[in-house]
C-alpha atoms as an extended CHARMM CRD file, in Angstrom:
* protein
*
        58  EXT
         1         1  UNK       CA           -116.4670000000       34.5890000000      110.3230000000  PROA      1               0.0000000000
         2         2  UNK       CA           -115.1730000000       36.3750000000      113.1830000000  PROA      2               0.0000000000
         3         3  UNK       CA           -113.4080000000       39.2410000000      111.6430000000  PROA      3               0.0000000000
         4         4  UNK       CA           -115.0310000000       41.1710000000      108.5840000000  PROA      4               0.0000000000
         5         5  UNK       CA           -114.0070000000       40.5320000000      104.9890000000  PROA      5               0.0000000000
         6         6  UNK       CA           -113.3540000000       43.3500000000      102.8360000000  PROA      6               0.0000000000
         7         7  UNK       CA           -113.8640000000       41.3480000000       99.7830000000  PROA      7               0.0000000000
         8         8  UNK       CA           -117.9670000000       41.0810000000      100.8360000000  PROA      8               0.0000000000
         9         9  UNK       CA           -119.7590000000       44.7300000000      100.3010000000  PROA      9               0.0000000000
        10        10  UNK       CA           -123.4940000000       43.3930000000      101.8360000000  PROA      10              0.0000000000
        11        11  UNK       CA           -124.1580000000       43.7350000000      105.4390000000  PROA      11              0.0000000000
        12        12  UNK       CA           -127.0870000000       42.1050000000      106.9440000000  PROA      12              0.0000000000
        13        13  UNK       CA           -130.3930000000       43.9090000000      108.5870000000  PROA      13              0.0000000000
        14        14  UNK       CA           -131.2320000000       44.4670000000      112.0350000000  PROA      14              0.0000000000
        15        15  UNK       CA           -134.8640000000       43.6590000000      112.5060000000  PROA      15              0.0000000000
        16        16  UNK       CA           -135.1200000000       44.0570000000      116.3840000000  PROA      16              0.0000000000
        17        17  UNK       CA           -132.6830000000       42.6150000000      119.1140000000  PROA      17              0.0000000000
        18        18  UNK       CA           -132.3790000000       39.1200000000      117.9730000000  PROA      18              0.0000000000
        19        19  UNK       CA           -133.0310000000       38.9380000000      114.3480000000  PROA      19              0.0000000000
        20        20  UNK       CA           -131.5080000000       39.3450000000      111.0560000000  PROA      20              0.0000000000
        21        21  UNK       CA           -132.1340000000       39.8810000000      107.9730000000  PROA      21              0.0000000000
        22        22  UNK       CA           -130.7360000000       38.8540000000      104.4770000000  PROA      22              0.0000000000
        23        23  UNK       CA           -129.8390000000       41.2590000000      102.0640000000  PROA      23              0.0000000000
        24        24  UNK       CA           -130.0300000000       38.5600000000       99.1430000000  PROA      24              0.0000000000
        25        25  UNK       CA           -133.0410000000       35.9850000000       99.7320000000  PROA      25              0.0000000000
        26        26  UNK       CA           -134.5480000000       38.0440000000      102.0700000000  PROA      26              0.0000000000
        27        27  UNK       CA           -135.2310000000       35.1610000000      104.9130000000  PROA      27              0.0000000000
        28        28  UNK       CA           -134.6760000000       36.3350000000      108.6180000000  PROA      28              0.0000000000
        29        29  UNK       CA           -133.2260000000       34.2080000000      111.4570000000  PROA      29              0.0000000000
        30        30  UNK       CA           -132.4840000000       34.6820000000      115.1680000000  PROA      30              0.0000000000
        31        31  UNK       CA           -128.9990000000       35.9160000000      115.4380000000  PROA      31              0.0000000000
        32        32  UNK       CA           -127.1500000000       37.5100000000      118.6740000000  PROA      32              0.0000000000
        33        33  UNK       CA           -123.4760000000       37.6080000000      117.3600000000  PROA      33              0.0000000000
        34        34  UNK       CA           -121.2870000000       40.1440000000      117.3340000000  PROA      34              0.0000000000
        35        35  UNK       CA           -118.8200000000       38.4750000000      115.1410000000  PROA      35              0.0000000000
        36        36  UNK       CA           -117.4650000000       40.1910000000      112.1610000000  PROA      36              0.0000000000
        37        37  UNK       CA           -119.6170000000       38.0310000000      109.4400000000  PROA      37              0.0000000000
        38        38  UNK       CA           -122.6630000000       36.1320000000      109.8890000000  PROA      38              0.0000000000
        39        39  UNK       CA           -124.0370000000       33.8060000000      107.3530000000  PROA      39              0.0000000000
        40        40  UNK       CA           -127.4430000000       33.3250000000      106.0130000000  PROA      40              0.0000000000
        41        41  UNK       CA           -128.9500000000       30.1870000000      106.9310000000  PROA      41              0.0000000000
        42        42  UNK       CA           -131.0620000000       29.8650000000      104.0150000000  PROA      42              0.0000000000
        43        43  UNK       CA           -128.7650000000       31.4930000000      100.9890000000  PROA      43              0.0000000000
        44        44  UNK       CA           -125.5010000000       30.4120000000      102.4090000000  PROA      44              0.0000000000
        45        45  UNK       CA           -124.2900000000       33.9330000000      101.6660000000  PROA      45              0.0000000000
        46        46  UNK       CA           -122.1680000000       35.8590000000      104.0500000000  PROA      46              0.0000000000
        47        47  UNK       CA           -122.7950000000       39.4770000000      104.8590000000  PROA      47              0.0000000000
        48        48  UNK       CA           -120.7730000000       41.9450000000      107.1300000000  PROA      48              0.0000000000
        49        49  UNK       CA           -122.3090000000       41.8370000000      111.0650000000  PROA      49              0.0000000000
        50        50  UNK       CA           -124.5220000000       44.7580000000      111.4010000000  PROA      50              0.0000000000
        51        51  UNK       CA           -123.7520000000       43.9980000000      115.5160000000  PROA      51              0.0000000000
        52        52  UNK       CA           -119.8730000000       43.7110000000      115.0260000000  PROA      52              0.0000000000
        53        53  UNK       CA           -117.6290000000       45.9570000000      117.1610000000  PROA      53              0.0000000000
        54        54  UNK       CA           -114.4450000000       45.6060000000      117.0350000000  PROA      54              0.0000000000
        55        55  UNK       CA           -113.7060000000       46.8930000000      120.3920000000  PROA      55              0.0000000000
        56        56  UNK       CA           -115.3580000000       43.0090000000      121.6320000000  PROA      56              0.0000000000
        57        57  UNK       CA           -112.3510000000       41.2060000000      119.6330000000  PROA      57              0.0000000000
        58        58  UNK       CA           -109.5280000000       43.4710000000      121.6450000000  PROA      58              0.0000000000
């Protein structure tokens, strides 16, 4: 999940500076990657890294 996966169109929510959201099942957890892809804990889904920069993986 490190790099983003142009198959997957969803990208998870910010809610503040260490949570997400998912766009699917709607359940939040405490996140502070900046991976490409982070996975829902809950849904098992995986979403596109609203934190990502690419600029970190250079």
């Amino acid at each position: 999940l490190e790099f983003p996966d142009n198959m997957i169109t969803e990208k998870a929510t910010i809610l503040d500076n260490d949570w997400l959201m998912c766009p699917v099942c709607i359940d939040a957890w405490q996140s502070k990657s900046v991976a490409g892809m982070v996975e829902c804990p809950k849904c098992k889904n995986a979403f596109h890294n609203p934190r990502y920069n690419e600029k970190c993986f250079l």
